[in-house]
Each structure stands twice: as structure tokens, then as C-alpha cells.
PyMOL Python script that loads the backbone (N, CA, C, O; Angstrom):
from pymol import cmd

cmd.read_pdbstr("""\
ATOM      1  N   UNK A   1      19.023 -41.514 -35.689  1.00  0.00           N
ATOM      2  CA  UNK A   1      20.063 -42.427 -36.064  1.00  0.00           C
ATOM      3  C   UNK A   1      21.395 -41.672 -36.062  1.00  0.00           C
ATOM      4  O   UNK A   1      21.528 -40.611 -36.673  1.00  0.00           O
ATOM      5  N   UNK A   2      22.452 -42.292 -35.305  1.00  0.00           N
ATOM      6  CA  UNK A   2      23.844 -41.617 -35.240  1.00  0.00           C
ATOM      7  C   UNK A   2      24.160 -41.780 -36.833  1.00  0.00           C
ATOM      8  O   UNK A   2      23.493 -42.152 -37.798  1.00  0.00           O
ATOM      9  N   UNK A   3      25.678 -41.261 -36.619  1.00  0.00           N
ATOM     10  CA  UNK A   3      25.977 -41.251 -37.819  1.00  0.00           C
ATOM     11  C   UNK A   3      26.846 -42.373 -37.987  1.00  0.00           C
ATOM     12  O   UNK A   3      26.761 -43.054 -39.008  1.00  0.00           O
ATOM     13  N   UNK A   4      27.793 -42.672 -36.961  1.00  0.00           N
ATOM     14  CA  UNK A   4      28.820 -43.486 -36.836  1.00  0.00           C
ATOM     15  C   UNK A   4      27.756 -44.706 -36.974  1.00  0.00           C
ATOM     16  O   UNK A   4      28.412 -45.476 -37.676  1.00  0.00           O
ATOM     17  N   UNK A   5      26.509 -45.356 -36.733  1.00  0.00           N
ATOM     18  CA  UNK A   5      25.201 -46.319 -37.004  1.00  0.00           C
ATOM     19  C   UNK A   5      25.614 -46.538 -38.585  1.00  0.00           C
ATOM     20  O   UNK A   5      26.023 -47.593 -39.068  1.00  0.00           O
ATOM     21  N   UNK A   6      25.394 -45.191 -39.331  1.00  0.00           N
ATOM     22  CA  UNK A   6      25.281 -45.423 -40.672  1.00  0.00           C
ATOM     23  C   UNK A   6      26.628 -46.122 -41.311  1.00  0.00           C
ATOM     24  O   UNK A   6      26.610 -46.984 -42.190  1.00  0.00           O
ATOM     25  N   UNK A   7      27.752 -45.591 -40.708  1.00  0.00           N
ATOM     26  CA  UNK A   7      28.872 -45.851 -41.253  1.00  0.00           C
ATOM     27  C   UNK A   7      29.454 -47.772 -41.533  1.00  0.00           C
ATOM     28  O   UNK A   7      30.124 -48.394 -42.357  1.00  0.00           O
ATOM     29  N   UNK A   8      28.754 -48.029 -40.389  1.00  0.00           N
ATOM     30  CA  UNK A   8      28.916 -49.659 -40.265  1.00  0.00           C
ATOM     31  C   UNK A   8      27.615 -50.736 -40.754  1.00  0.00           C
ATOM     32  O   UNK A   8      27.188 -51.779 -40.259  1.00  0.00           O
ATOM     33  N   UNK A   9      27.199 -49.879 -42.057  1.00  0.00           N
ATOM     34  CA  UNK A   9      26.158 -50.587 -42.816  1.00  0.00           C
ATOM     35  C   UNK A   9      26.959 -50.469 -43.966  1.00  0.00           C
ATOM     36  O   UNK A   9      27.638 -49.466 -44.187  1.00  0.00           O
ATOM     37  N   UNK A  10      26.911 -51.451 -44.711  1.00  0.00           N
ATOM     38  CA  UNK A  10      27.246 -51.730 -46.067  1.00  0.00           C
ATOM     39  C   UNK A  10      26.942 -50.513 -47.098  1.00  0.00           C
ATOM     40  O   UNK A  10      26.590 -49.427 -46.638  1.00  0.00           O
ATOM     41  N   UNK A  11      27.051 -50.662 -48.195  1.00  0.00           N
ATOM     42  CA  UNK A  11      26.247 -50.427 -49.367  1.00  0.00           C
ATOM     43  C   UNK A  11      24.887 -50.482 -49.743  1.00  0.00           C
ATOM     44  O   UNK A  11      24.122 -49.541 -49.954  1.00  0.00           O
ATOM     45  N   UNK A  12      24.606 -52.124 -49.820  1.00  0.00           N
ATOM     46  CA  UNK A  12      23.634 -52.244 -49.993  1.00  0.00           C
ATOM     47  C   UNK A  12      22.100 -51.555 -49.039  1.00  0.00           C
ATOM     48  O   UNK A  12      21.115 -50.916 -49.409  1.00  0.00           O
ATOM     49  N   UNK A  13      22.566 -52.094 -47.677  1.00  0.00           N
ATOM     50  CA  UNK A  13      21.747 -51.795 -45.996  1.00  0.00           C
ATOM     51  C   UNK A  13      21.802 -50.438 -46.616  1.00  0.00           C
ATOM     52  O   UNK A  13      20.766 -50.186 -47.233  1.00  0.00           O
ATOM     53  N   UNK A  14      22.786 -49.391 -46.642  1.00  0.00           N
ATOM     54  CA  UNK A  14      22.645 -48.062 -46.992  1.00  0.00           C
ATOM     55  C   UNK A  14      21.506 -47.391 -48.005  1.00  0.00           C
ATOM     56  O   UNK A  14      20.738 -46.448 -47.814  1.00  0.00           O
ATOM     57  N   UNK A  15      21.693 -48.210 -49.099  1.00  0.00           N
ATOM     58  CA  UNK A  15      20.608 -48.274 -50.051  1.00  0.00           C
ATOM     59  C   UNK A  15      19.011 -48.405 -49.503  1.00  0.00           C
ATOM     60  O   UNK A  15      18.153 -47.522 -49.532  1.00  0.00           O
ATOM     61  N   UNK A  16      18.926 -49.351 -49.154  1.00  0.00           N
ATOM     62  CA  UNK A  16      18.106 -50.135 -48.672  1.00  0.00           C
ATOM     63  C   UNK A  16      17.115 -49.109 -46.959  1.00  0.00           C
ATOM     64  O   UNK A  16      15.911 -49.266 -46.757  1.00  0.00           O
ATOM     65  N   UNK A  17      17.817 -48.398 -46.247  1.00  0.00           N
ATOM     66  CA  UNK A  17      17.703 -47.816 -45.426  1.00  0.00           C
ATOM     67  C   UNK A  17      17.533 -45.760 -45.870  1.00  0.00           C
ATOM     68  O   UNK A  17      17.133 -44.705 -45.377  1.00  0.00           O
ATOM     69  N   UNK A  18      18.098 -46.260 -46.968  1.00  0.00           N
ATOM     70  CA  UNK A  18      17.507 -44.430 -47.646  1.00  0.00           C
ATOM     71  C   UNK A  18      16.141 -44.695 -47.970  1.00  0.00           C
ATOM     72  O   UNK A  18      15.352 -43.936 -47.408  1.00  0.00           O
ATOM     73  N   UNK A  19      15.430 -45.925 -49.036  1.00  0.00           N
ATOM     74  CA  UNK A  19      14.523 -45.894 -49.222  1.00  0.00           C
ATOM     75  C   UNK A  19      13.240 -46.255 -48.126  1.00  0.00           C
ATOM     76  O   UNK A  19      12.158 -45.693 -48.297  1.00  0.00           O
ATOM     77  N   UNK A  20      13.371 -46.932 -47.334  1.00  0.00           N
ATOM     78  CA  UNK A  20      12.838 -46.837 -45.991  1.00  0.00           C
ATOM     79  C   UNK A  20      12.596 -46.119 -45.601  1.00  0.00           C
ATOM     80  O   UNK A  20      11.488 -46.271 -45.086  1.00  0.00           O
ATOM     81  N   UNK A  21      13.235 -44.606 -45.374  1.00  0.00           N
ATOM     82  CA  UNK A  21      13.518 -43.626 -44.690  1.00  0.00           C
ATOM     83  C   UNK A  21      12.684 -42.718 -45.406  1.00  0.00           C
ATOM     84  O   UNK A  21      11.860 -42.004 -44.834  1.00  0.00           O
ATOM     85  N   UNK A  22      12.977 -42.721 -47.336  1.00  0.00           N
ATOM     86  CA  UNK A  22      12.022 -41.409 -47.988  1.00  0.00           C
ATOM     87  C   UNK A  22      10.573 -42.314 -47.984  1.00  0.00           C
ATOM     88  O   UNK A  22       9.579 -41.730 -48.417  1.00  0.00           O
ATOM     89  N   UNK A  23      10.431 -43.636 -47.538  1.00  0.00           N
ATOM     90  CA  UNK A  23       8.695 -44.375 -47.550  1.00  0.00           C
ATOM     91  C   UNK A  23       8.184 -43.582 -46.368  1.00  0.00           C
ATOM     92  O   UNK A  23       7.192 -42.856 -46.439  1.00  0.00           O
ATOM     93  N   UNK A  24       9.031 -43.785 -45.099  1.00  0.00           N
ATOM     94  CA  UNK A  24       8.497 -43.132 -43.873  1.00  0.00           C
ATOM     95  C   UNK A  24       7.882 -41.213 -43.763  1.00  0.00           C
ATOM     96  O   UNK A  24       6.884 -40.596 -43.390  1.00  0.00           O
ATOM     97  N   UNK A  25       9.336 -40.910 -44.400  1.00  0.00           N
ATOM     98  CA  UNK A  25       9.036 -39.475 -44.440  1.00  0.00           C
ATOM     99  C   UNK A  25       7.392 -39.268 -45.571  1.00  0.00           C
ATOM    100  O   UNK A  25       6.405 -38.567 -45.350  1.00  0.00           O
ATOM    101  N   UNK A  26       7.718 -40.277 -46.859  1.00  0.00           N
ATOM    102  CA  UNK A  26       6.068 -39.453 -47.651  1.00  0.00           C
ATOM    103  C   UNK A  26       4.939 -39.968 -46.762  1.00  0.00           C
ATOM    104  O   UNK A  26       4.121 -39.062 -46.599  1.00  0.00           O
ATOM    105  N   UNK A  27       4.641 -40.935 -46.213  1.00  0.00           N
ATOM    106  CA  UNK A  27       3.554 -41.645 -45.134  1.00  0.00           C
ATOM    107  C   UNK A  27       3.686 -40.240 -44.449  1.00  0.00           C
ATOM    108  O   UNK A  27       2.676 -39.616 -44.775  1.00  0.00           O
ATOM    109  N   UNK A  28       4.575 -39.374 -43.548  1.00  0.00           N
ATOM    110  CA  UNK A  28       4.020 -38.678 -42.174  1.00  0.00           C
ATOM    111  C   UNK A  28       3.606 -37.424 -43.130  1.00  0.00           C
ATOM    112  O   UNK A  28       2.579 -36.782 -42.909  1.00  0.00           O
ATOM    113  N   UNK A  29       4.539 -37.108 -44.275  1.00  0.00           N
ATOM    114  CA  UNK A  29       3.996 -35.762 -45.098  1.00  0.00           C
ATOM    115  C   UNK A  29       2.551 -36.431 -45.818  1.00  0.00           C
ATOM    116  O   UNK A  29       2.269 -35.516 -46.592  1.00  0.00           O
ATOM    117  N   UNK A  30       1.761 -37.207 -45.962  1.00  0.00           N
ATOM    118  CA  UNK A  30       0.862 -37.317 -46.493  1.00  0.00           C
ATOM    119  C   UNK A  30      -0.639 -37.101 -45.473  1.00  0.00           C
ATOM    120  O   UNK A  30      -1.775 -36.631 -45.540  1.00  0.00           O
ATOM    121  N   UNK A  31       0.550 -38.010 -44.265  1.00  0.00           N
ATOM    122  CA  UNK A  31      -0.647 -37.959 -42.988  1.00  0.00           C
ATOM    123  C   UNK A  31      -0.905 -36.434 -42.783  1.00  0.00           C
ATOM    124  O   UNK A  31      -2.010 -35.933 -42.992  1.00  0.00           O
ATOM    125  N   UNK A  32       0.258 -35.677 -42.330  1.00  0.00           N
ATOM    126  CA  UNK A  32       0.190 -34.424 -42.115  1.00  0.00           C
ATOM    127  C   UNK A  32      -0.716 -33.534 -43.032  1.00  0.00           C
ATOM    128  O   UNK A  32      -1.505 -32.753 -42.500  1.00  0.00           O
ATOM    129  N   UNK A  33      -0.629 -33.625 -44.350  1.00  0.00           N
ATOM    130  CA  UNK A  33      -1.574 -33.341 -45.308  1.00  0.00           C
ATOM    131  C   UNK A  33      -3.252 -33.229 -45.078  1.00  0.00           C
ATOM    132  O   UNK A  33      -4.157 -32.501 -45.488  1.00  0.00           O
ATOM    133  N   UNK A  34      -3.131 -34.248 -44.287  1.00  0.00           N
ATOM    134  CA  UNK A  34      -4.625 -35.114 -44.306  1.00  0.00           C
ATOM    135  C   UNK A  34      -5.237 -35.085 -42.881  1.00  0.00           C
ATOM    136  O   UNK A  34      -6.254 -35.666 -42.502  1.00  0.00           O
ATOM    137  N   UNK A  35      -4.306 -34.190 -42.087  1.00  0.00           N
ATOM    138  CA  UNK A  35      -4.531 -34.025 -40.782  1.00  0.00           C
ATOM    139  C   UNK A  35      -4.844 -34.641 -39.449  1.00  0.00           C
ATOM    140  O   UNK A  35      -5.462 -34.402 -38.411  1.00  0.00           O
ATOM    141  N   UNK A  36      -4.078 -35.584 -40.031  1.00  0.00           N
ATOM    142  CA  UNK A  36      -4.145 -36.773 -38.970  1.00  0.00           C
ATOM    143  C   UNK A  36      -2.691 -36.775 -37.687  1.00  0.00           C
ATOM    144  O   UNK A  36      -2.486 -37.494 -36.709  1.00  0.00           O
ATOM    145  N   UNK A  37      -1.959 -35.688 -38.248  1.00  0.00           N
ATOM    146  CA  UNK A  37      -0.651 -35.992 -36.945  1.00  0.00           C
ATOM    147  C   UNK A  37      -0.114 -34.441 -37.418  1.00  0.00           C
ATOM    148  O   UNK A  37      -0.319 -34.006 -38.551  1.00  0.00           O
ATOM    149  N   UNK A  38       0.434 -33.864 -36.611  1.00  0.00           N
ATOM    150  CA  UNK A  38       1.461 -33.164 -36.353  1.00  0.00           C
ATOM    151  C   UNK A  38       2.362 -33.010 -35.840  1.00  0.00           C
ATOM    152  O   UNK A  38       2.631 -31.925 -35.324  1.00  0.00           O
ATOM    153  N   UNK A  39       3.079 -33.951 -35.804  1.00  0.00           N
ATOM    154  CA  UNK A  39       4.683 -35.012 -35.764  1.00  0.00           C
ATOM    155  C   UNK A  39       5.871 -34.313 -36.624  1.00  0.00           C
ATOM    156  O   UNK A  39       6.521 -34.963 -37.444  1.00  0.00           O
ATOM    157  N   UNK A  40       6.200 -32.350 -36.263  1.00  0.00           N
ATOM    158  CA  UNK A  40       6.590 -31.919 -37.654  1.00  0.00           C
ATOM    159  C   UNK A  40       8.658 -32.633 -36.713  1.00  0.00           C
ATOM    160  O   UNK A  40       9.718 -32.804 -37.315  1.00  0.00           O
ATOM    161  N   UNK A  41       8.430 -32.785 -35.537  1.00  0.00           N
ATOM    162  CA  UNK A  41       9.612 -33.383 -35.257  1.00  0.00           C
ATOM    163  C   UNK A  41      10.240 -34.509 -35.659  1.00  0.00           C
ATOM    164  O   UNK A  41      11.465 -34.616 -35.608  1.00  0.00           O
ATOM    165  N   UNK A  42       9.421 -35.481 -36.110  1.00  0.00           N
ATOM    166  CA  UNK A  42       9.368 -36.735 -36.546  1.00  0.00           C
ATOM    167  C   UNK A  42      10.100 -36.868 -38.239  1.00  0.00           C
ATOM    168  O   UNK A  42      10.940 -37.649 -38.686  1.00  0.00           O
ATOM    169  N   UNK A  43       9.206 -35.525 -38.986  1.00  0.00           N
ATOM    170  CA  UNK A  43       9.753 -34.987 -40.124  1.00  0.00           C
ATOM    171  C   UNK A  43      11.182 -34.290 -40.484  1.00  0.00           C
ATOM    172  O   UNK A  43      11.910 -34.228 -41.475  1.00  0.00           O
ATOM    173  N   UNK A  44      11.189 -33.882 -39.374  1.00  0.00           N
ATOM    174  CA  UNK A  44      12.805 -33.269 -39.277  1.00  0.00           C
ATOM    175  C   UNK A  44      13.853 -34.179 -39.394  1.00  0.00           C
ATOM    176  O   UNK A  44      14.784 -34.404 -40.168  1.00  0.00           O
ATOM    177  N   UNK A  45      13.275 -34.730 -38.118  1.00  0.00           N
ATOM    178  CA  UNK A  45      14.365 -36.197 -37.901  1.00  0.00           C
ATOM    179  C   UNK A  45      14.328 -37.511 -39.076  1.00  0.00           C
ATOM    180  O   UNK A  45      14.641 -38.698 -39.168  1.00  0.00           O
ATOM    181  N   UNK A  46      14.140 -37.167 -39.325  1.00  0.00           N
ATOM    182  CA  UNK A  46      13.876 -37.843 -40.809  1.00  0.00           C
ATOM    183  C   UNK A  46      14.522 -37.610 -42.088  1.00  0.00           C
ATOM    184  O   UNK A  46      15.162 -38.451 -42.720  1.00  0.00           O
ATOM    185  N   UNK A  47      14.244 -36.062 -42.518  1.00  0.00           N
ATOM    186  CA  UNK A  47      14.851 -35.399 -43.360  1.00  0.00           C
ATOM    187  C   UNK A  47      16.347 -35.394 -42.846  1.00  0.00           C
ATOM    188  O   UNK A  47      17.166 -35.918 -43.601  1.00  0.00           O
ATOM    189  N   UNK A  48      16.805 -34.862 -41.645  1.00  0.00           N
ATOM    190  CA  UNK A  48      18.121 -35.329 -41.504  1.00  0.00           C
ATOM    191  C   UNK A  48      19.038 -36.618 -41.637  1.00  0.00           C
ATOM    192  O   UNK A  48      20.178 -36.640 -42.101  1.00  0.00           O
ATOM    193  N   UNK A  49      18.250 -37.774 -41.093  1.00  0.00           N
ATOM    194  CA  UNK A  49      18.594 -39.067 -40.988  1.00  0.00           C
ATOM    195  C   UNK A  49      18.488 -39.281 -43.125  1.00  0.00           C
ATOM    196  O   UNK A  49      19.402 -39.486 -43.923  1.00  0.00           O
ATOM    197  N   UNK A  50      17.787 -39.200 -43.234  1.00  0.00           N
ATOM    198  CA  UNK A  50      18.202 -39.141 -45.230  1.00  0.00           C
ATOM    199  C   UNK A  50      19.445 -38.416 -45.807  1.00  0.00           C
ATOM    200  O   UNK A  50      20.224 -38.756 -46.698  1.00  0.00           O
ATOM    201  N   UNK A  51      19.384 -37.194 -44.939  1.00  0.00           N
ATOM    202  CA  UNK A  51      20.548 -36.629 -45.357  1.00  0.00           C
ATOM    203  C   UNK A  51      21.834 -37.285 -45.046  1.00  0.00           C
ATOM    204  O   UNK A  51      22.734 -37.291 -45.886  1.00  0.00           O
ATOM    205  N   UNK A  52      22.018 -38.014 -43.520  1.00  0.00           N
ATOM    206  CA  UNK A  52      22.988 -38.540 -42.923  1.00  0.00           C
ATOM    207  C   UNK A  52      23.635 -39.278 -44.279  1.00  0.00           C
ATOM    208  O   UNK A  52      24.707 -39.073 -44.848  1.00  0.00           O
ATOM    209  N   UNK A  53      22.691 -40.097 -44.530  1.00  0.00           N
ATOM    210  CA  UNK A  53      23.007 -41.405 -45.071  1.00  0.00           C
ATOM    211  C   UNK A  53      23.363 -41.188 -46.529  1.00  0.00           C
ATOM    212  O   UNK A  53      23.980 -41.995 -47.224  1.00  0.00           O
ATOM    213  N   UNK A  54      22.844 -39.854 -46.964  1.00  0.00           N
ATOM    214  CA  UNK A  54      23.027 -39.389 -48.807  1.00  0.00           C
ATOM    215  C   UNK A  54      24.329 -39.036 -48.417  1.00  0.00           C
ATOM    216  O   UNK A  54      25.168 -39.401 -49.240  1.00  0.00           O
ATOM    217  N   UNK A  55      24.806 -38.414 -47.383  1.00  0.00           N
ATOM    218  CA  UNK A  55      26.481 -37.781 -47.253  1.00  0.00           C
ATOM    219  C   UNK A  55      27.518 -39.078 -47.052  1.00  0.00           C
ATOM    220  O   UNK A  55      28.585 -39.205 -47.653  1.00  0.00           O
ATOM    221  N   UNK A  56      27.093 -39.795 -46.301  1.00  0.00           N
ATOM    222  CA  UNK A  56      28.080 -41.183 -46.292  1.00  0.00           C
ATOM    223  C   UNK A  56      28.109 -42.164 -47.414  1.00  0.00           C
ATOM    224  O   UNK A  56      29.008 -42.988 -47.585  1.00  0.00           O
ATOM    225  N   UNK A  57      26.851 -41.982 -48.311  1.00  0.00           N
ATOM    226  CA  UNK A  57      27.290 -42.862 -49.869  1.00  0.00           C
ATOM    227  C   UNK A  57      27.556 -42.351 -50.371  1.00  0.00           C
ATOM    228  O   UNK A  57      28.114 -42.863 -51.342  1.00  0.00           O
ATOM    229  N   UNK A  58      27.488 -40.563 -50.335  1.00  0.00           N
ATOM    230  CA  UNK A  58      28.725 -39.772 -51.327  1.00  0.00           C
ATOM    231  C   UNK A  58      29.904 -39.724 -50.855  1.00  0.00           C
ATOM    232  O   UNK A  58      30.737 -39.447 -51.717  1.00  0.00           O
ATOM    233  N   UNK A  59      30.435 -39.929 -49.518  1.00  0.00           N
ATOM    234  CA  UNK A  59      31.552 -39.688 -49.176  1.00  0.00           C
ATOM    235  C   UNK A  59      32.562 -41.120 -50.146  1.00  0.00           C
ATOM    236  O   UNK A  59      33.430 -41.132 -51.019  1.00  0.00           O
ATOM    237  N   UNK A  60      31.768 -42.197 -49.309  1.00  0.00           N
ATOM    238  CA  UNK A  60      31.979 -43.580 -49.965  1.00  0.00           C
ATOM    239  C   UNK A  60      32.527 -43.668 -51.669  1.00  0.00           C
ATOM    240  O   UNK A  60      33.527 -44.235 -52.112  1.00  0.00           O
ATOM    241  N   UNK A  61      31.693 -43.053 -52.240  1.00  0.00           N
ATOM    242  CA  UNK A  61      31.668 -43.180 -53.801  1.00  0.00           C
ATOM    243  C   UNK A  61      32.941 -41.981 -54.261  1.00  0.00           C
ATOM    244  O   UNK A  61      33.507 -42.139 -55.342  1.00  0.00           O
ATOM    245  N   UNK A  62      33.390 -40.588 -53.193  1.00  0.00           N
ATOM    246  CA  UNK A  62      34.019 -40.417 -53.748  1.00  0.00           C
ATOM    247  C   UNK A  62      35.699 -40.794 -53.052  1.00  0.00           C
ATOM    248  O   UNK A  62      36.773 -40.240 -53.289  1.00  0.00           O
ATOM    249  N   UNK A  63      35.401 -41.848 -52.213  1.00  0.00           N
ATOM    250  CA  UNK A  63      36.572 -42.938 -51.901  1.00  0.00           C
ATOM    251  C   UNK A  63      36.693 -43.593 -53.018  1.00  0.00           C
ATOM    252  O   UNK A  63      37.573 -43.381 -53.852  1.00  0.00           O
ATOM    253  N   UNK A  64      35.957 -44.291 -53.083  1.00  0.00           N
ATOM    254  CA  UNK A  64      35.929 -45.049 -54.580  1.00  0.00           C
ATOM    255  C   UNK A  64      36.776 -44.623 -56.058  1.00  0.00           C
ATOM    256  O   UNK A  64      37.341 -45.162 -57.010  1.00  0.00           O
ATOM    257  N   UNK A  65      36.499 -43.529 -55.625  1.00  0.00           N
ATOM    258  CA  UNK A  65      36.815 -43.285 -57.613  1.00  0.00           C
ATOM    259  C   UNK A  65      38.531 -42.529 -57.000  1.00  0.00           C
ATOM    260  O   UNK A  65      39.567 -42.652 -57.653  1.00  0.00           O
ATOM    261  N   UNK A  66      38.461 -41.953 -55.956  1.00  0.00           N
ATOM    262  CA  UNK A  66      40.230 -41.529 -56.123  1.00  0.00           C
ATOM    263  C   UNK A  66      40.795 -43.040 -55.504  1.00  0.00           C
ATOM    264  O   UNK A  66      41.982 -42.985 -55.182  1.00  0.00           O
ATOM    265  N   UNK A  67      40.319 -44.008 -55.347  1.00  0.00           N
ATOM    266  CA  UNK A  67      41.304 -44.862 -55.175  1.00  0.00           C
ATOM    267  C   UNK A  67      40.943 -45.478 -56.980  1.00  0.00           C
ATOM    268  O   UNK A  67      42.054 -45.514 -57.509  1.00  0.00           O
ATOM    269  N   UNK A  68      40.648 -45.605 -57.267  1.00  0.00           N
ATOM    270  CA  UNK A  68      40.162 -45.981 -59.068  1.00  0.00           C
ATOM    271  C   UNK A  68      41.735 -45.321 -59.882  1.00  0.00           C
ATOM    272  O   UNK A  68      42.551 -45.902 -60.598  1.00  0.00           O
ATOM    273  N   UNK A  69      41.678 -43.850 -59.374  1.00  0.00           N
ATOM    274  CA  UNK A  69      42.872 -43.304 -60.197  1.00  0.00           C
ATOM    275  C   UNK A  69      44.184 -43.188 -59.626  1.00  0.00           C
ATOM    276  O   UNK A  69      45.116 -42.751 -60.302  1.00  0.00           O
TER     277      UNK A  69
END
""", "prot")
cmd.dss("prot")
cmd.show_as("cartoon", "prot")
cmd.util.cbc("prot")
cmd.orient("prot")
């Protein structure tokens, strides 16, 4: 997922698309566990794409508060 993707989702979709994202990632770390896939690319891309999206609702939130003051 680009990043500029994330940027033109709301709040909520943002929300909503982190938790999606940490359901997907524990499913492949559980499979992986259990030795059913070794998809550790799948995991990467994943862990990044969470990260994408944790940096653009912090960026967001700290728009928020210096326009607040």
C-alpha cells in the first residue's frame, strides 16, 4: 500500500484499516508458527503498511492540536 493511498482515507477508514492490517499480520504470524506458510515477505509488508498508517494518524493528530493552539 502507497502511502499517498493512506493519505486520502479518512480517520475513521484509517482506523478501521490499521486493525485489518494487525488481524492479517497475527493470522500469517500464527500460521507461520504452526508451519503452514513461510510468507516472511508478506510479514514485512505488512509490518510496514501498519507502520505507514500509525505515522499518518500521528502526523494528522499532531495537525490537530497545533491548529487547537
Amino acid at each position: 500500500m502507497k502511502a499517498e493511498k493512506v493519505r486520502n482515507l479518512t480517520d475513521e477508514e484509517l482506523r478501521h484499516q490499521e486493525r485489518e492490517l494487525n488481524d492479517q499480520l497475527f493470522k500469517l504470524k500464527f500460521q507461520l508458527n504452526m508451519g503452514q506458510t513461510e510468507s516472511l515477505k508478506k510479514i514485512r509488508g505488512l509490518r510496514k503498511d501498519i507502520a505507514r498508517v500509525k505515522t499518518i494518524a500521528r502526523e494528522r493528530e499532531l495537525v490537530a492540536a497545533t491548529e487547537k493552539k
